[in-house]
C-alpha positions, 0 to 999 in steps of 0.5 A: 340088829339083824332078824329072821323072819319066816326063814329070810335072814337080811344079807348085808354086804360086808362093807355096809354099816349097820347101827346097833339100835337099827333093825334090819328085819327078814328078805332084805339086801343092804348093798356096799358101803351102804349105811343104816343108821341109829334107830332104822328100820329096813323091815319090810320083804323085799326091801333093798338099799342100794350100794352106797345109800343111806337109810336116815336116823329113824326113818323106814324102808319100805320096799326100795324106798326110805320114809320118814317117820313124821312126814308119811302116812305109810309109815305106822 
C-alpha cells in the first residue's frame, strides 16, 4: 500500500515489487529491482531502499536502515 503523507507520496522505480500487505508511507524512495515484502514497513521520512535491496517480511525501515521487529528497540 503505497501512502501520502503531508503531501509526499512514495516513489517506487518501476521494476521494484511492492507486497500488497506492505505499507509504504510518505517521503520514501524504493530503488530498481528493489523488494518489500508481506507485511513491511518503509514508513519513516526519508527513508530509502536501495536498488536491488530487500526489505524482510515484517521488518521496518527506519531511514537507510531495516529493523527487525523482535530483535530491536526502535522499533515500537
Amino acid at each position: 500500500m503505497l501512502v501520502e503523507h503531508r503531501g509526499m507520496r512514495p516513489e517506487v522505480d518501476s521494476s521494484a515489487w511492492v507486497a500488497p500487505t506492505a505499507v509504504v508511507c510518505g517521503d520514501v524512495t524504493i530503488g530498481a529491482d528493489a523488494r518489500i515484502l508481506w507485511n513491511a514497513g518503509v514508513v519513516h521520512v526519508n527513508s530509502t531502499v536501495a536498488a536491488g535491496g530487500v526489505v524482510p517480511i515484517g521488518w521496518v525501515v527506519a531511514g537507510d536502515e531495516a529493523l527487525p521487529p523482535d530483535r530491536d528497540d526502535r522499533v515500537i
